[in-house]
N, C-alpha and C positions, 0 to 999 in steps of 0.2 A: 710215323706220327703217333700221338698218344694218347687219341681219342678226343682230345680239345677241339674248341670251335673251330681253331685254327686248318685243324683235318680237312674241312671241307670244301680246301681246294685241289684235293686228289694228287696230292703231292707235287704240286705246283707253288710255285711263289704267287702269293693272294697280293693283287693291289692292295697298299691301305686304306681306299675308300673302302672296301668289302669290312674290311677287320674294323673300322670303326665306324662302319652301322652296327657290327656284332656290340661292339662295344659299348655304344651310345643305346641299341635297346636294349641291353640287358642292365643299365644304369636305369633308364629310363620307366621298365618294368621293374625295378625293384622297389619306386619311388611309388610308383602307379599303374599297381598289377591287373588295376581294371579297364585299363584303355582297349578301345577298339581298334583293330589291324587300320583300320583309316586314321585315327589319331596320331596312332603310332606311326603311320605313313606320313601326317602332318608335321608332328615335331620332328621327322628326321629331315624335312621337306624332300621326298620323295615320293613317287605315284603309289599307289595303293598298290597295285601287281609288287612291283619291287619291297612294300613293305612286309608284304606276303610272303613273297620270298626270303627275305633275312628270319621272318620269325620261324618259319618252317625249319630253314635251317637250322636254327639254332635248339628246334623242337625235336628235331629229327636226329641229333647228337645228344641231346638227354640235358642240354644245360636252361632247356626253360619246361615247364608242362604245364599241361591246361585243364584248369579244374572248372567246371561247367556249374553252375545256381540257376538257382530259380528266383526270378527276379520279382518285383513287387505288382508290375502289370502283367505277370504270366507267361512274363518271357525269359529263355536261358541267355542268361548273358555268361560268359566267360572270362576266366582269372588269370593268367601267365604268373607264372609261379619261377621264381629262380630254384632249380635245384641246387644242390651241394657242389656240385658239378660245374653250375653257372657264376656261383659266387667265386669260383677259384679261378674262371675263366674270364670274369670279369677282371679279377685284380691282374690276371697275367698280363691282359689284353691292356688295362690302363698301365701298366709299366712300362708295355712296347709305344703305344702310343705318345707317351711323354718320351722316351724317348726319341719318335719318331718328330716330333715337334718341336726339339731342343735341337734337333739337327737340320731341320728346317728353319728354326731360327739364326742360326749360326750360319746358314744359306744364304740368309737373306741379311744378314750385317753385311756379310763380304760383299755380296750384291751393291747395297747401298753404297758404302764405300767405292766401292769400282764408279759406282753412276757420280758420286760425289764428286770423284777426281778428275771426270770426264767434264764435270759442270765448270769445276773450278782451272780447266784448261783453256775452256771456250772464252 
């Protein structure tokens, strides 16, 4: 492997739900690097634990980092930052997924069809 998000399923074939939550938060923090691990668990609509987890991962591979402020009521809030690393892992990651998506579409034509013909038998 090559160091990418992708790595972190120990050289295993990663389901693509896994690769497009890397996906969708690293879009997602790029848009808005100041969301909370719970927002970010919102918009992906997954539990807070699991949103935990993707961010970690993706923290823990060098393709986000966390820059820490001091907030206006005297609190640190924190920033998820794309590294260099994230923005390339980002576009690889949206390349696979459209492709993963164009083949699922093309799934579900022939699906249709098949159901079509079944309709049009009855």
């Amino acid at each position: 492997m090559t160091g990418s998000c992708g790595s972190l399923s120990g050289g295993k074939v990663m389901l693509m739900d896994t690769q497009e939550y890397y996906y969708r938060t690293l879009k997602l923090l790029q848009k808005q690097p100041e969301l909370t691990q719970r927002q970010i668990a919102e918009n992906l609509g997954v539990s807070l634990g699991k949103g935990h987890y993707v961010v970690k991962a993706l923290v823990d591979v060098g393709c986000l980092k966390i820059e820490h402020f001091q907030k206006s009521d005297n609190k640190i809030g924190s920033m998820y930052v794309l590294t260099g690393k994230g923005l390339r892992e980002k576009a690889r990651l949206a390349k696979r997924f459209l492709k993963y998506k164009q083949d699922e579409y093309k799934r579900l034509q022939k699906e249709i069809r098949s159901l079509k013909g079944e309709v049009q038998k009855q």
